[in-house]
NUSETOR-319377 format. One line per 4 residues: number of its first residue (from 1); their letters; for each residue y, x, z of N, C-alpha, C. Coordinates in steps of 0.1 Angstrom, whole numbers, plus 5000, padded with zeros to 4 digits. Layout:
N
NUM = A = Y/X/Z/Y/X/Z/Y/X/Z ~ ...
! end
This chain:
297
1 = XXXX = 6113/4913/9314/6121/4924/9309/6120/4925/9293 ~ 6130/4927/9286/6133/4929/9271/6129/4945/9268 ~ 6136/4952/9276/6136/4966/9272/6124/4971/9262 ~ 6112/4972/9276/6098/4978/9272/6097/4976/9256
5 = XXXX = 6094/4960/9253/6089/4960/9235/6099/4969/9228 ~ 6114/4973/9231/6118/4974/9222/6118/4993/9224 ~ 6114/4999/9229/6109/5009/9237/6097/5010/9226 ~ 6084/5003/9227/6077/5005/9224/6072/5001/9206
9 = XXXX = 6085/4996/9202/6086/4993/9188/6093/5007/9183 ~ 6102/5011/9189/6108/5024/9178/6099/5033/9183 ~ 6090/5031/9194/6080/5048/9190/6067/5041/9180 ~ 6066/5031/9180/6056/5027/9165/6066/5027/9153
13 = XXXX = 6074/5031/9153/6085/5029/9144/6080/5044/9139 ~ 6086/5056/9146/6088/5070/9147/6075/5075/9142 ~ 6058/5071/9153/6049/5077/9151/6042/5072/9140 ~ 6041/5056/9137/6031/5052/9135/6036/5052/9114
17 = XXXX = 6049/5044/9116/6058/5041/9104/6059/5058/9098 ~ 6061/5066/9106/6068/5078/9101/6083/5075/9096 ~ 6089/5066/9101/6105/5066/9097/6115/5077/9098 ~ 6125/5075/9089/6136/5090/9089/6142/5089/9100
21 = XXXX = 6155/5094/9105/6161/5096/9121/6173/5086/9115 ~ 6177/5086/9103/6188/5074/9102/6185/5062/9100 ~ 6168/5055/9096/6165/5047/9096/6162/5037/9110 ~ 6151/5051/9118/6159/5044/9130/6170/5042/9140
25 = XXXX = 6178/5049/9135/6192/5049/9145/6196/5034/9138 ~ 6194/5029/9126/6202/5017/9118/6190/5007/9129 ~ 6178/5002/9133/6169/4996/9138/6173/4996/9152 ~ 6176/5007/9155/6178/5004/9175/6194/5001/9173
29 = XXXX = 6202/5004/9166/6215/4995/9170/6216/4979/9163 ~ 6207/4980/9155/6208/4963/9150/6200/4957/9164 ~ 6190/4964/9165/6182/4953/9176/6189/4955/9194 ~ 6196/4967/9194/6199/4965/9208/6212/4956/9207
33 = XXXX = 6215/4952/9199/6230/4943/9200/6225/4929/9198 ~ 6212/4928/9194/6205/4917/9198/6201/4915/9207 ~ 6194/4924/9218/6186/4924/9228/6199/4921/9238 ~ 6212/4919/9238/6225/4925/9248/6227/4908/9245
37 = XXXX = 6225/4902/9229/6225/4888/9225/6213/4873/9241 ~ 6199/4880/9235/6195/4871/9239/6194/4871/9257 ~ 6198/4885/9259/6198/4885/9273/6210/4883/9282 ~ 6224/4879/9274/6235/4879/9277/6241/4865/9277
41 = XXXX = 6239/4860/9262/6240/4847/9258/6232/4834/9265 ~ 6222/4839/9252/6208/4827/9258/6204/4830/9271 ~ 6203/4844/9277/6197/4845/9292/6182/4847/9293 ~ 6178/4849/9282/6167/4849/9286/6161/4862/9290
45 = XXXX = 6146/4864/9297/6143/4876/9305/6127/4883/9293 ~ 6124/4872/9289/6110/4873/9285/6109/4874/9266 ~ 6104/4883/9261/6104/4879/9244/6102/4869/9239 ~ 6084/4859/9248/6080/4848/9249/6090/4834/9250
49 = XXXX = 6102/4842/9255/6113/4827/9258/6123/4827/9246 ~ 6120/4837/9239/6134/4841/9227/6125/4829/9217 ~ 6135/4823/9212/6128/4814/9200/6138/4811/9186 ~ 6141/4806/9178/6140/4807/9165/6156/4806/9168
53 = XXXX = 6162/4796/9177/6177/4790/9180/6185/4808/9188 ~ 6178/4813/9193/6184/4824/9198/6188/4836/9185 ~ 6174/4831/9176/6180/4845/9163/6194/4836/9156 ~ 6192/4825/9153/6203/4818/9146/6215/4821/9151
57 = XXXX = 6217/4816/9169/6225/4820/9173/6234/4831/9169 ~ 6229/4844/9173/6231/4857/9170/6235/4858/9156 ~ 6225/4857/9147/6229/4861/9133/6245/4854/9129 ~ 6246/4835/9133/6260/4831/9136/6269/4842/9142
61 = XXXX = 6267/4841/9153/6282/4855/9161/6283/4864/9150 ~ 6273/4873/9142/6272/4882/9133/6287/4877/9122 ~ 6284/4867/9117/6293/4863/9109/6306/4856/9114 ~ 6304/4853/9124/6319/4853/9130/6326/4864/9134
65 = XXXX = 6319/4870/9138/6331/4887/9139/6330/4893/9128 ~ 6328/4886/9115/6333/4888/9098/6323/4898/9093 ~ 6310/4900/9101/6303/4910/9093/6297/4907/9082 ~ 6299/4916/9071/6290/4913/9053/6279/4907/9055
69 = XXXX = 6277/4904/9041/6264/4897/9040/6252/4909/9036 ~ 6256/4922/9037/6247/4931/9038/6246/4933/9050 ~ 6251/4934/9058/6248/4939/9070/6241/4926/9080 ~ 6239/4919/9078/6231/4904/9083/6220/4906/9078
73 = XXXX = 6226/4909/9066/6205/4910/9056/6195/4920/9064 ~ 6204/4930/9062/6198/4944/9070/6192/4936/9089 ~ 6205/4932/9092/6197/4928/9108/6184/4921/9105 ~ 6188/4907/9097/6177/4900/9096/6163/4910/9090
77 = XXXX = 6166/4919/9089/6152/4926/9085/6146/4936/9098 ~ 6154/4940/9104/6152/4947/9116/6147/4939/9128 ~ 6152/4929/9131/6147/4917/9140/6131/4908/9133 ~ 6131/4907/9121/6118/4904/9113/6106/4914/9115
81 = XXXX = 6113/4926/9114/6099/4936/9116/6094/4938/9133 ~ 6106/4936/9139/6102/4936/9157/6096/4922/9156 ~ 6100/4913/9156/6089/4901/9163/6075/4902/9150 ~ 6077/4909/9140/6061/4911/9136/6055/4916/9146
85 = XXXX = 6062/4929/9150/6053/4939/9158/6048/4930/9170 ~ 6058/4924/9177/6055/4920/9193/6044/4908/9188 ~ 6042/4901/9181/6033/4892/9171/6015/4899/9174 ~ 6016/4912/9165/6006/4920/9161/6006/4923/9176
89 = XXXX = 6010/4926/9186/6007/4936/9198/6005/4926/9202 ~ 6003/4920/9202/5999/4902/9214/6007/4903/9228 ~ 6024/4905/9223/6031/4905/9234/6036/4892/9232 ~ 6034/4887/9227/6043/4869/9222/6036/4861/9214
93 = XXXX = 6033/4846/9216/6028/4843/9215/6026/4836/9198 ~ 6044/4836/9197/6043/4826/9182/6055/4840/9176 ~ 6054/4838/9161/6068/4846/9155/6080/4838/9152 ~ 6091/4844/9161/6103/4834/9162/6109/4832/9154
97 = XXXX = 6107/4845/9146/6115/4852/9131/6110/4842/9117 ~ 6100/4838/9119/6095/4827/9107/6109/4819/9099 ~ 6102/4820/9091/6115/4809/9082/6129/4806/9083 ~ 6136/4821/9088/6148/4829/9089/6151/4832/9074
101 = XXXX = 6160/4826/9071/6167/4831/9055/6175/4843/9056 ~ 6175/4854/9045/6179/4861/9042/6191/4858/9036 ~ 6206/4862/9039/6216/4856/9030/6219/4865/9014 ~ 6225/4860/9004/6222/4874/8994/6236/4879/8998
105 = XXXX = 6232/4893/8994/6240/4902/8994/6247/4901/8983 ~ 6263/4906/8984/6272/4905/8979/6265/4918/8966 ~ 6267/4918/8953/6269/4930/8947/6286/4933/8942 ~ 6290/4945/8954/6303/4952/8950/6303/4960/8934
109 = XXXX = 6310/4961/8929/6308/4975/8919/6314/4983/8930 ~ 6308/4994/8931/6318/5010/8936/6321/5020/8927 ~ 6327/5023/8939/6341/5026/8934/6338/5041/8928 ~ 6346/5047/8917/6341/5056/8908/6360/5063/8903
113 = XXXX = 6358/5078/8911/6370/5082/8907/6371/5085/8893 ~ 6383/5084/8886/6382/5091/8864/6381/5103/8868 ~ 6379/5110/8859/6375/5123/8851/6392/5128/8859 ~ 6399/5127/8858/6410/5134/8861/6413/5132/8874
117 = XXXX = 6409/5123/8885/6410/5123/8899/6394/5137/8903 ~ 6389/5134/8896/6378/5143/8898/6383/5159/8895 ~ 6387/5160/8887/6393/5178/8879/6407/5175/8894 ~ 6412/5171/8898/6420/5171/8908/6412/5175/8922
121 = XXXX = 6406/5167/8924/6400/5168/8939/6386/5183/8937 ~ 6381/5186/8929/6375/5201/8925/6381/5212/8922 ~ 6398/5211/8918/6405/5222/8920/6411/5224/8928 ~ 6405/5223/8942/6408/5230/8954/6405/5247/8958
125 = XXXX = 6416/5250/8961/6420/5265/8967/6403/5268/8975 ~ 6400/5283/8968/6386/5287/8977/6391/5301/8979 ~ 6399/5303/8988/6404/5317/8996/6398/5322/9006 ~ 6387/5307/9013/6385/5316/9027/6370/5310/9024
129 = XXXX = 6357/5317/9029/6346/5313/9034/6342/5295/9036 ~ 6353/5290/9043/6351/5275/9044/6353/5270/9029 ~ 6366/5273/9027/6367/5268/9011/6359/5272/9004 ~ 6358/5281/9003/6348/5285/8994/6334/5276/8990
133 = XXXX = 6329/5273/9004/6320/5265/9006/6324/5252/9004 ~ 6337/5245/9005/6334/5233/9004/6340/5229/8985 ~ 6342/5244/8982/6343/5240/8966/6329/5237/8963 ~ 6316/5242/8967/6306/5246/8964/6297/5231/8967
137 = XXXX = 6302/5226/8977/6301/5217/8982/6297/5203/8975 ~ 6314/5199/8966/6320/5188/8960/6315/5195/8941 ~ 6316/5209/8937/6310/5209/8925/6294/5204/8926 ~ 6289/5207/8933/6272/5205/8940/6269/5190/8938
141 = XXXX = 6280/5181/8947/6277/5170/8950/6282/5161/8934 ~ 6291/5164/8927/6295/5157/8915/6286/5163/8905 ~ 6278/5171/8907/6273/5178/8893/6256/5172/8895 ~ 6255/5165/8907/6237/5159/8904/6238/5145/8910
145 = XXXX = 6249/5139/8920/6247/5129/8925/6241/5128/8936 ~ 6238/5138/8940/6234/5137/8950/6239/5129/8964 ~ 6230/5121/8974/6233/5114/8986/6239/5126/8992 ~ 6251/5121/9002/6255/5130/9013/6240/5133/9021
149 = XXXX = 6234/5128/9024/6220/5130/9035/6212/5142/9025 ~ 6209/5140/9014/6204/5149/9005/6212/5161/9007 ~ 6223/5162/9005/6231/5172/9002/6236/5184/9016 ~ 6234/5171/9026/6236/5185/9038/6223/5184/9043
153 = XXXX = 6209/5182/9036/6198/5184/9044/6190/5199/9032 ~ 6201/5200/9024/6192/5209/9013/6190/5222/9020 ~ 6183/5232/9015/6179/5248/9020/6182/5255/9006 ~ 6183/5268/9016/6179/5277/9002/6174/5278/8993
157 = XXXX = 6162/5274/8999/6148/5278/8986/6150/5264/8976 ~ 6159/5251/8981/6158/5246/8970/6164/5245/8961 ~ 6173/5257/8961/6176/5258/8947/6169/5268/8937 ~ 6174/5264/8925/6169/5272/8917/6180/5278/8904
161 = XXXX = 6188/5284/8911/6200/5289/8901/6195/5294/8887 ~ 6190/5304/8889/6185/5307/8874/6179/5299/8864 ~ 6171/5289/8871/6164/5281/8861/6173/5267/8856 ~ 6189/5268/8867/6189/5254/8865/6195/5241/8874
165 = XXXX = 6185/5244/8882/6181/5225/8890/6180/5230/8905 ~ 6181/5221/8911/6183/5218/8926/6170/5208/8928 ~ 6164/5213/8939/6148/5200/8943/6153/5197/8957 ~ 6153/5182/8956/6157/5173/8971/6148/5162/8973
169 = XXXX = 6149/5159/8985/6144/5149/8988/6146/5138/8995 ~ 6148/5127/8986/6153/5113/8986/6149/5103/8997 ~ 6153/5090/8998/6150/5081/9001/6132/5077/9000 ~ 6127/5070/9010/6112/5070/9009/6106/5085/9004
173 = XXXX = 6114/5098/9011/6104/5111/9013/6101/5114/8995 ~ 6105/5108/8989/6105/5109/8970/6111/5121/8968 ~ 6106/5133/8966/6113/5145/8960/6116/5146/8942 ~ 6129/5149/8943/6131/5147/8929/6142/5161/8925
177 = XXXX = 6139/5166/8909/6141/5176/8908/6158/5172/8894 ~ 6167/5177/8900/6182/5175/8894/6186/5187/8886 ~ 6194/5183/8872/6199/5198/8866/6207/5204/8874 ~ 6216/5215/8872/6228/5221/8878/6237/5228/8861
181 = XXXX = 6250/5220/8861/6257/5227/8852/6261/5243/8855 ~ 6265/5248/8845/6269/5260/8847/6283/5260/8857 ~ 6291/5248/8859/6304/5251/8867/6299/5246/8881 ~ 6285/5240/8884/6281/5240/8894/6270/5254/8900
185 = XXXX = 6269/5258/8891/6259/5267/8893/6268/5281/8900 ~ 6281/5281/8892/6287/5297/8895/6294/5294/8911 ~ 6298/5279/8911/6305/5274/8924/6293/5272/8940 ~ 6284/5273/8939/6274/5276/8946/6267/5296/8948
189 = XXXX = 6267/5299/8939/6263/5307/8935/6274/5321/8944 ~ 6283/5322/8944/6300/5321/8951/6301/5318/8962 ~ 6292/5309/8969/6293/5308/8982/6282/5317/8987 ~ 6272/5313/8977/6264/5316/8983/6264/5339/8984
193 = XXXX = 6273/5343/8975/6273/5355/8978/6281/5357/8986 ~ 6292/5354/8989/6309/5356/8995/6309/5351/9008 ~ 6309/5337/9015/6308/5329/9020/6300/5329/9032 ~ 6282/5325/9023/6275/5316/9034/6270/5327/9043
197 = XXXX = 6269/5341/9043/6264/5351/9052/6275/5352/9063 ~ 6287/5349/9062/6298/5355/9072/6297/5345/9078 ~ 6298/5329/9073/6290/5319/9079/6282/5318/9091 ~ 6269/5324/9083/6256/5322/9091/6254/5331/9101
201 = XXXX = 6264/5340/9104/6264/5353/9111/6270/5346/9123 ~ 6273/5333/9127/6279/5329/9141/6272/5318/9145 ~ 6261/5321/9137/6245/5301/9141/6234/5316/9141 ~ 6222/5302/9143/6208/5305/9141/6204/5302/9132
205 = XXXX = 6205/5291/9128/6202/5287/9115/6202/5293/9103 ~ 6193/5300/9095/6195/5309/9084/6190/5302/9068 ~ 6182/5286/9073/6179/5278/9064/6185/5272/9054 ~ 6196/5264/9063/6202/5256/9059/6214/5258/9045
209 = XXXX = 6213/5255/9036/6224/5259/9025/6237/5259/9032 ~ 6242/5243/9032/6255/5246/9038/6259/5240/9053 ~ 6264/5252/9059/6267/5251/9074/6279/5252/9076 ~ 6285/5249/9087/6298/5246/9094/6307/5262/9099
213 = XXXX = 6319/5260/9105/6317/5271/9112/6313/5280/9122 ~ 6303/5273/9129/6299/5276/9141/6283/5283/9132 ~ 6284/5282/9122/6268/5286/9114/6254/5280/9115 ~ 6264/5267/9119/6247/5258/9120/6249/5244/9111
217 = XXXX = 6239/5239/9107/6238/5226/9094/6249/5218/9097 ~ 6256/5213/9083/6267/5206/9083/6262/5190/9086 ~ 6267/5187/9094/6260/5170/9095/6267/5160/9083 ~ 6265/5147/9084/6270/5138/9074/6286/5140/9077
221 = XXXX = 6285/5140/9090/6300/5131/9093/6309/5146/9094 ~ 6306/5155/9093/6314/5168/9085/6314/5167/9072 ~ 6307/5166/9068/6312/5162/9049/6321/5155/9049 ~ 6317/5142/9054/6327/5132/9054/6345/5137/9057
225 = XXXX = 6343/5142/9067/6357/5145/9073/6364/5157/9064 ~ 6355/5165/9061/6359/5177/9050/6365/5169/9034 ~ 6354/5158/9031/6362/5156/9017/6372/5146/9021 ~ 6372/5142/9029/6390/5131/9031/6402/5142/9033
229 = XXXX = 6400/5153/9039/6407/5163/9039/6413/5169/9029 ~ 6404/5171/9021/6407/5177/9005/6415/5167/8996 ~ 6404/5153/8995/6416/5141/8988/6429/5140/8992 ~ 6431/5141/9003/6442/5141/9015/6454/5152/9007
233 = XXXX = 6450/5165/9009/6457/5178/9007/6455/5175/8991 ~ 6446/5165/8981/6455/5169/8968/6457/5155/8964 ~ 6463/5150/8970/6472/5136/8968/6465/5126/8963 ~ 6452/5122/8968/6446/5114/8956/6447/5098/8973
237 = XXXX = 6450/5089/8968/6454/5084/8980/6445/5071/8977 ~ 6434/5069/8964/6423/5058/8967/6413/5062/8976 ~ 6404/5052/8984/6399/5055/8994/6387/5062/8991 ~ 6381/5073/8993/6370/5080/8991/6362/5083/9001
241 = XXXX = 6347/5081/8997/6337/5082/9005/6327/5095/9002 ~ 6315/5097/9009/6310/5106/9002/6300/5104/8989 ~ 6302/5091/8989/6287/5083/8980/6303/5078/8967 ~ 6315/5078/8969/6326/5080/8954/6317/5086/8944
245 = XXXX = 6321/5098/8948/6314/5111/8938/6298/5111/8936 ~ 6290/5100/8938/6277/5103/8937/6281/5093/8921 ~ 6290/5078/8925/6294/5068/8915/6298/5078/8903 ~ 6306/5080/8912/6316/5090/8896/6306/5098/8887
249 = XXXX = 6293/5105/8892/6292/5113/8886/6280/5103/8877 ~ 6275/5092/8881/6264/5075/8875/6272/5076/8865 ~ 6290/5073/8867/6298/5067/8857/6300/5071/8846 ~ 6302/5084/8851/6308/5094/8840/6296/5096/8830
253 = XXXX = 6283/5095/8834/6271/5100/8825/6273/5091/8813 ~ 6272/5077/8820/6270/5064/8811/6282/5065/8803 ~ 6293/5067/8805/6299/5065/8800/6303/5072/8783 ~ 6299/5084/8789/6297/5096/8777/6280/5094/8769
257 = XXXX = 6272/5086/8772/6263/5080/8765/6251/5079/8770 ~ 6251/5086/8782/6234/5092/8788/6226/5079/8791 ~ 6213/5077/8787/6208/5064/8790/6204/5063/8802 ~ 6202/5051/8807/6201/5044/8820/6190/5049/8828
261 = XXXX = 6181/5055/8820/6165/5056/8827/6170/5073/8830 ~ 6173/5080/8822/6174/5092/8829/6185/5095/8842 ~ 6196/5086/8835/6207/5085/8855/6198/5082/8863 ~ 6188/5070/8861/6180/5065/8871/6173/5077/8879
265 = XXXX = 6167/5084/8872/6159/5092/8879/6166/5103/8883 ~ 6177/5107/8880/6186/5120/8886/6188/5111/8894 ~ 6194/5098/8898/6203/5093/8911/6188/5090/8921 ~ 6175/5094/8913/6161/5086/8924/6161/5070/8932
269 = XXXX = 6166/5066/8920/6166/5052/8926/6149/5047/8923 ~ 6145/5041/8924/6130/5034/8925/6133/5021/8917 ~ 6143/5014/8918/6143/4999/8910/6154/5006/8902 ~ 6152/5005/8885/6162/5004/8880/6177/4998/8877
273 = XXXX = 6172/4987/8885/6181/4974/8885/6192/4978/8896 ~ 6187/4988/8902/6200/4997/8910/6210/5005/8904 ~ 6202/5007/8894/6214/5018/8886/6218/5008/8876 ~ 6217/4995/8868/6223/4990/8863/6234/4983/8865
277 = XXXX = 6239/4987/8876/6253/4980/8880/6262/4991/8878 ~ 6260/5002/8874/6269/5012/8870/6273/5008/8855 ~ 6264/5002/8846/6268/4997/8832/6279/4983/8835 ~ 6282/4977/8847/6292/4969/8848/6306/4981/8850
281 = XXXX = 6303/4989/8856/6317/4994/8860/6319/4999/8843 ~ 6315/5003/8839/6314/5011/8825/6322/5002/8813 ~ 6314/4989/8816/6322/4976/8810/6332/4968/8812 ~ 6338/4973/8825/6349/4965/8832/6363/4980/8821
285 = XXXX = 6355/4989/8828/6365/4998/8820/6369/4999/8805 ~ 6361/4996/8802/6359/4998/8785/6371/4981/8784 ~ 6370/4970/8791/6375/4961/8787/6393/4961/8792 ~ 6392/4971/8799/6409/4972/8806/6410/4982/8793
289 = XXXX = 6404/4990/8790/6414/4998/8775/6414/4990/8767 ~ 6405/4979/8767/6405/4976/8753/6422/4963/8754 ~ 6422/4963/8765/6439/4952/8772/6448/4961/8766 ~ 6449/4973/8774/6458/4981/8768/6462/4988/8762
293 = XXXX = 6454/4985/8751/6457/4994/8736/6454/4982/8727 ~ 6449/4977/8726/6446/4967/8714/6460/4962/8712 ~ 6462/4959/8694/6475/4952/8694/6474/4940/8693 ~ 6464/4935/8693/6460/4916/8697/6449/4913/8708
297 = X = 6455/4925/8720/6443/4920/8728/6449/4910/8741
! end
């Protein structure tokens, strides 16, 4: 039986790792579409029978049904840390995963709406409670960069209007503390008088900053659906995510002059070398004006 290890890997995942709930929902769907591989494909019953030709296998089909070369990387890391475990637990005898290459990952630039798709998609109508909140929302989210997961996991208490800044907490449990402009500060500030009580008066939930209308925590995939809605209703018809506005707001910094180390630490990235791919989009742009204005360019 396959099941059990893989049972007994996400509760050493959960208890032992202390992993987030999205980290391992990304771990049990990489590995149970493996586990569906070697017991479907190859046939096999036992972990002991899975061997190095079975990951290959799989990771192939991966790339035949056209998936990135992020998303391979990512499996190949998911399947590398389970046959560690079953390795360490002395459920198997040899590691099958050994000398499995990592493919590199593609670096995309993302995508980063201008200053004026942005003053478009923030001047949305806030007449009712929901609006209200979801101006509160998209000023919030373009005014620190914040991750969608950051952003619908914040509380009350972490803000700090008077003083400022908003305190969240990042990727690897990293709490990091973000300014708040004054046109994010009053658009929060507005919900939070007008809004989030009429809100909260139809949930339990009295924590959560911003909630739905049933008055309980907005999940990812309600942001999601809320800001395609808005792009939608104000005509902006390039594809937008909720991590656009996190770019736009990397973009816009750099571009008006802010140096690299302090975006770094408002966006909480850990390798800087993450936030320097925003100085490509910066330079891709600077070189399309410089096409279309130069008179010898």
């Amino acid at each position: 039986m396959l099941k059990p290890a893989f049972e007994d890997f996400f509760h050493y995942l959960l208890v032992e790792r202390g992993v987030s709930d999205n980290t391992l929902k990304s771990y049990q769907r990489d590995l149970q579409n493996y586990m569906q591989y070697v017991e479907k494909v190859s046939r096999k019953t036992d972990w002991n029978e899975a061997g190095r030709t079975d990951i290959m296998g799989y990771l192939h089909k991966l790339k035949e049904d056209g998936k990135s070369s992020a998303t391979i990387a990512r499996t190949i890391s998911s399947i590398r840390g389970f046959h560690h475990f079953l390795v360490r637990e002395q459920l198997v005898d040899h590691d099958a995963s050994i000398h499995i290459e990592t493919p590199k990952k593609e670096r995309k630039l993302p995508a980063a709406l201008s200053s004026q798709d942005v003053e478009t998609l923030l001047s949305i109508n806030s007449g009712t409670p929901l609006k209200i909140r979801n101006k509160a929302m998209l000023e919030l989210m373009y005014a620190t960069g914040l991750r969608v997961t950051e952003l619908v996991s914040l509380r009350v208490s972490d803000l700090h209007l008077t003083m400022g800044f908003v305190r969240c907490m990042g990727k690897g449990s990293r709490e990091r503390i973000v300014p708040l402009g004054d046109v994010a500060k009053k658009a929060v500030d507005d919900y939070l008088q007008k809004a989030r009580g009429q809100l909260t008066k139809r949930g339990e939930d009295q924590n959560a900053l911003f909630v739905n209308q049933h008055g309980r925590p907005l999940s990812r995939q309600g942001f999601w659906k809320i800001l395609k809605g808005i792009a939608r209703e104000a005509g902006i018809n390039k594809q937008i995510t909720p991590h656009t506005l996190r770019h736009s707001f990397a973009t816009h910094l750099l571009e008006n002059g802010a140096d690299l180390r302090s975006v770094q630490e408002m966006l909480g990235h850990a390798d800087i070398s993450t936030t320097q791919i925003y100085t490509h989009i910066t330079k891709t742009r600077l070189k399309d004006i410089y096409q279309s204005y130069h008179p010898r360019a």
